[in-house]
C-alpha positions in Angstrom: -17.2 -21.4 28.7 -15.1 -18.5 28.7 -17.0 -15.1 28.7 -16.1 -12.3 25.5 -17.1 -9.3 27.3 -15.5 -6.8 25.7 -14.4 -8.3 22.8 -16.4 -6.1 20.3 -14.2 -2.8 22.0 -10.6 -4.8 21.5 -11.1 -5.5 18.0 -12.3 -2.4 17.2 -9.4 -0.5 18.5 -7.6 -2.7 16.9 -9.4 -2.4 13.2 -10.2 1.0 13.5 -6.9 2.4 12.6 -5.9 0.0 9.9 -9.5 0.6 8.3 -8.3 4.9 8.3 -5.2 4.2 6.8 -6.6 2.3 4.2 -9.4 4.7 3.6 -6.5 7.6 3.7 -4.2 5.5 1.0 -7.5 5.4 -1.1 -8.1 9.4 -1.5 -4.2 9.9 -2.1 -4.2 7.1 -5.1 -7.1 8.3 -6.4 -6.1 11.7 -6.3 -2.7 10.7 -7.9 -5.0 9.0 -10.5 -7.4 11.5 -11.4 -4.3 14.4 -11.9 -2.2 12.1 -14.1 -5.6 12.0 -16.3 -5.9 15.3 -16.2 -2.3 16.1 -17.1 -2.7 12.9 -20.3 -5.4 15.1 -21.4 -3.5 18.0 -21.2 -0.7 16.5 -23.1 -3.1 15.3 -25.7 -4.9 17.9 -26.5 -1.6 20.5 -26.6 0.3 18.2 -28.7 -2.8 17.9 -31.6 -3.3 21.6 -31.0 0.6 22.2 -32.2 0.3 19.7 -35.3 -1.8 21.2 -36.8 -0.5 24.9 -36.6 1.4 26.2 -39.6 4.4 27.8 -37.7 6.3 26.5 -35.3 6.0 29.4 -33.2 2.1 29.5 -33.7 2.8 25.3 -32.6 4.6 26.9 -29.6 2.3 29.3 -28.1 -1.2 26.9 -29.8 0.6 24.1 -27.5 0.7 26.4 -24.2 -2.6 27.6 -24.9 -4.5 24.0 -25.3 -2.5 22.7 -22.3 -3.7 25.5 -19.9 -7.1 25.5 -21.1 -7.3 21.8 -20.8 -5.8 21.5 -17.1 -8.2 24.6 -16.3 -11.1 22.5 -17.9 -10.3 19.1 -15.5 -10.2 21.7 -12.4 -6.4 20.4 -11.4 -4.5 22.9 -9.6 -0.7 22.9 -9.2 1.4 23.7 -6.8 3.1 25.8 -8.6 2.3 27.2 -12.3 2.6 23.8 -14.2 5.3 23.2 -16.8 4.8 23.1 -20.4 7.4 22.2 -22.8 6.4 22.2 -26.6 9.2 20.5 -29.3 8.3 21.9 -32.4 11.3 21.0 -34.2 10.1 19.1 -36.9 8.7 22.1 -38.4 11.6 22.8 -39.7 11.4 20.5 -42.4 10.3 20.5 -45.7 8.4 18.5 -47.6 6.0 15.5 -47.3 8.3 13.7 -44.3 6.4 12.5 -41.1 7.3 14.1 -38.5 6.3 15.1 -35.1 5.6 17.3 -32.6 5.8 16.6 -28.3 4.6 18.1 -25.4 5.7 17.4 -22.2 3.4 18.6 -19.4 4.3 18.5 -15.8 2.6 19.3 -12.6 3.2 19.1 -8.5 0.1 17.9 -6.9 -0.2 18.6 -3.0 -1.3 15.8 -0.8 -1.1 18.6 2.5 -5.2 18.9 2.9 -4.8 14.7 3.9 -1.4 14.3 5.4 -2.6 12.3 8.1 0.2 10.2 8.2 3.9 11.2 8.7 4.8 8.8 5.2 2.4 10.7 3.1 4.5 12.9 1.6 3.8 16.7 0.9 3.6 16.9 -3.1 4.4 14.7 -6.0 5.6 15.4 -9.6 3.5 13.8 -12.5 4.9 14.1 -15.9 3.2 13.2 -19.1 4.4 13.8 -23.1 2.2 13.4 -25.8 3.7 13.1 -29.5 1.5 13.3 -32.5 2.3 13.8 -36.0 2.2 17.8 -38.1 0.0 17.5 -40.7 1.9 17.4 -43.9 -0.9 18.5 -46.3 -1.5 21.8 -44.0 0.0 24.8 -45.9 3.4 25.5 -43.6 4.2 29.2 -43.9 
């Protein structure tokens, strides 16, 4: 019978790192996760705020408005000032046509506070647009 002394202290220098990297992959994923929610929300709730404005620049700057108040609301911080693109160009037309209004939002989300790893990278770009439909029996000015 062959003695294991020491055993325990192998595997455990051997687990110990591979158990850390998985925990580290977890926090980025769900990190990646929870901002994409944030920025779908933010989408959302920018492009309802623009369809049911009565101008398109009123859509414009409603759009804007919702999407920052929304991304302040989930607590998601950018890198930089996140990007919000309203297309409002279906105001233009008359009538009782559907048509419809998109927002794009987009946001750089840092990774540096657990960049453990040299393959973690720095940042990452999520993007989400939202399209819903102007209200056609909302008086358009």
């Amino acid at each position: 019978m062959r003695r294991q002394r020491g055993s325990v202290s192998v595997e455990m220098a051997i687990l110990a790192p591979a158990f850390l990297l998985l925990i580290v992959l977890g926090i980025v994923h769900g990190r990646v996760a929870i901002a994409a929610n944030a920025i779908d929300v933010a989408a959302h709730d920018a492009a309802r705020a623009a369809s049911i404005s009565r101008t398109a620049g009123a859509a414009e700057s409603n759009a804007i408005a919702a999407a920052t108040e929304a991304l302040a609301q989930q607590g998601l911080e950018c890198v930089e000032a996140p990007q919000i693109e309203p297309d409002v160009s279906g105001f233009a037309q008359d009538g009782l046509q559907l048509v419809f209004v998109s927002v794009t939002v987009t946001c750089e989300v840092s990774f540096v506070d657990v960049k453990f790893l040299p393959f973690i990278p720095d940042s990452r770009v999520l993007t989400s647009t939202f399209v819903s439909p102007v209200d056609i029996f909302r008086e358009r000015q």
